[in-house]
N, C-alpha and C positions, 0 to 999 in steps of 0.2 A: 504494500500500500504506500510505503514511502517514497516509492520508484515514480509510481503514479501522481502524486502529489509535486513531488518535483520536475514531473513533465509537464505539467499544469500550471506551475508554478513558472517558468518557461517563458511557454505561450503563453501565457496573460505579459510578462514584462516584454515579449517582443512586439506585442499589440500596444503598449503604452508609451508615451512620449516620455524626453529626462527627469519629468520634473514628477510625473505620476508614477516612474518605476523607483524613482528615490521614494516616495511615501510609500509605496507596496515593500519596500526593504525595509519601511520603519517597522512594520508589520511582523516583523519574523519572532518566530518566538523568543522566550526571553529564557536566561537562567535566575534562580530562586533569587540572587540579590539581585540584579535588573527589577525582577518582580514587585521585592521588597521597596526597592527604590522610589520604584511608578505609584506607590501607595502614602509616599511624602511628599511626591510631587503634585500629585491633584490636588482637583478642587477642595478635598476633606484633608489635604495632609497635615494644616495645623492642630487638627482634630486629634489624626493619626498620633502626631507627636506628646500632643497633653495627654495622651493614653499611654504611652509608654513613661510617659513620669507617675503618671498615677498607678503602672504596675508596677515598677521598679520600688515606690512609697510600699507598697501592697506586700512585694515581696520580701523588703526591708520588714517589716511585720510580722511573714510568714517564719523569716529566721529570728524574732524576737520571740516569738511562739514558741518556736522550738527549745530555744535557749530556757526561757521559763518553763517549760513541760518537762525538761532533764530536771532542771531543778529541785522540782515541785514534789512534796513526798506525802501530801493529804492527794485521797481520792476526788475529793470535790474539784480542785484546785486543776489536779491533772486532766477532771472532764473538760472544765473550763478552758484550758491553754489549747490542749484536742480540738473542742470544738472551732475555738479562734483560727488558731490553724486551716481545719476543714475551710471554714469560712473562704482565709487566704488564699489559699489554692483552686478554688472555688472560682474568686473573683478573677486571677490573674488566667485561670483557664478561660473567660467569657473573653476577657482582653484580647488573648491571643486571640481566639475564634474568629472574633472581630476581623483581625488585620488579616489573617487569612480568606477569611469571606471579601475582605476588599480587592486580596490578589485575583481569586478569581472573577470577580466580577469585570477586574481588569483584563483578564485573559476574555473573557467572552465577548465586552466590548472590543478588543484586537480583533476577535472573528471576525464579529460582525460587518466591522469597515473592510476587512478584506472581501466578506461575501460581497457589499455594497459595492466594491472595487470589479471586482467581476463581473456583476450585473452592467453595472453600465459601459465596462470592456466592450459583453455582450452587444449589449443595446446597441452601443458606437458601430461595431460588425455587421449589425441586421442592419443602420438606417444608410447603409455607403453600397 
């Protein structure tokens, strides 16, 4: 399938002019920090970035936790530090979720503009 897709890939850039086959090369896929990258550059990535201070706070917390639950030698105490804990880890796993729900969404919009890139390839072939 990847043979095909590269022949495809191809023909569409030999149907487009320099400045359409440079944005169809913006297109190509990305590796996980490209990914990550694209997820600070958007429109939400000031967002992006106050989330990551607020789980790094969160996980600063989560080793506060811990440190207090070694300590702790009442049963109550240890539920206590436990649950906090749970909490932490809790929250910094919605975090992450987050930012990686953001990469894909950015992968998907990537598709899409290429499908959009194609279509009107198309289109341009059909009205000549």
């Amino acid at each position: 399938m990847n043979k095909e897709r590269e022949k495809i890939d191809e023909l569409i850039k030999e149907t487009l002019n320099e400045e359409e086959a440079k944005f169809y090369d913006e297109l190509e896929e990305q590796n996980l920090i490209g990914k990550l990258g694209e997820v600070y550059k958007g429109k939400m990535g000031w967002l992006a970035m106050i989330m990551n201070v607020v789980l790094l706070v969160i996980f600063g917390l989560f080793i506060y936790c811990i440190v207090q639950f070694f300590g702790s030698n009442e049963t109550n105490e240890l539920i206590k530090w436990a649950s906090a804990g749970f909490l932490c880890m809790t929250a910094v796993s919605m975090l992450k979720l987050y930012i990686w729900m953001q990469m894909d969404k950015n992968d998907i919009l990537r598709e899409m503009k290429r499908l959009e890139l194609q279509v009107a390839t198309l289109s341009n072939k059909l009205d000549t």
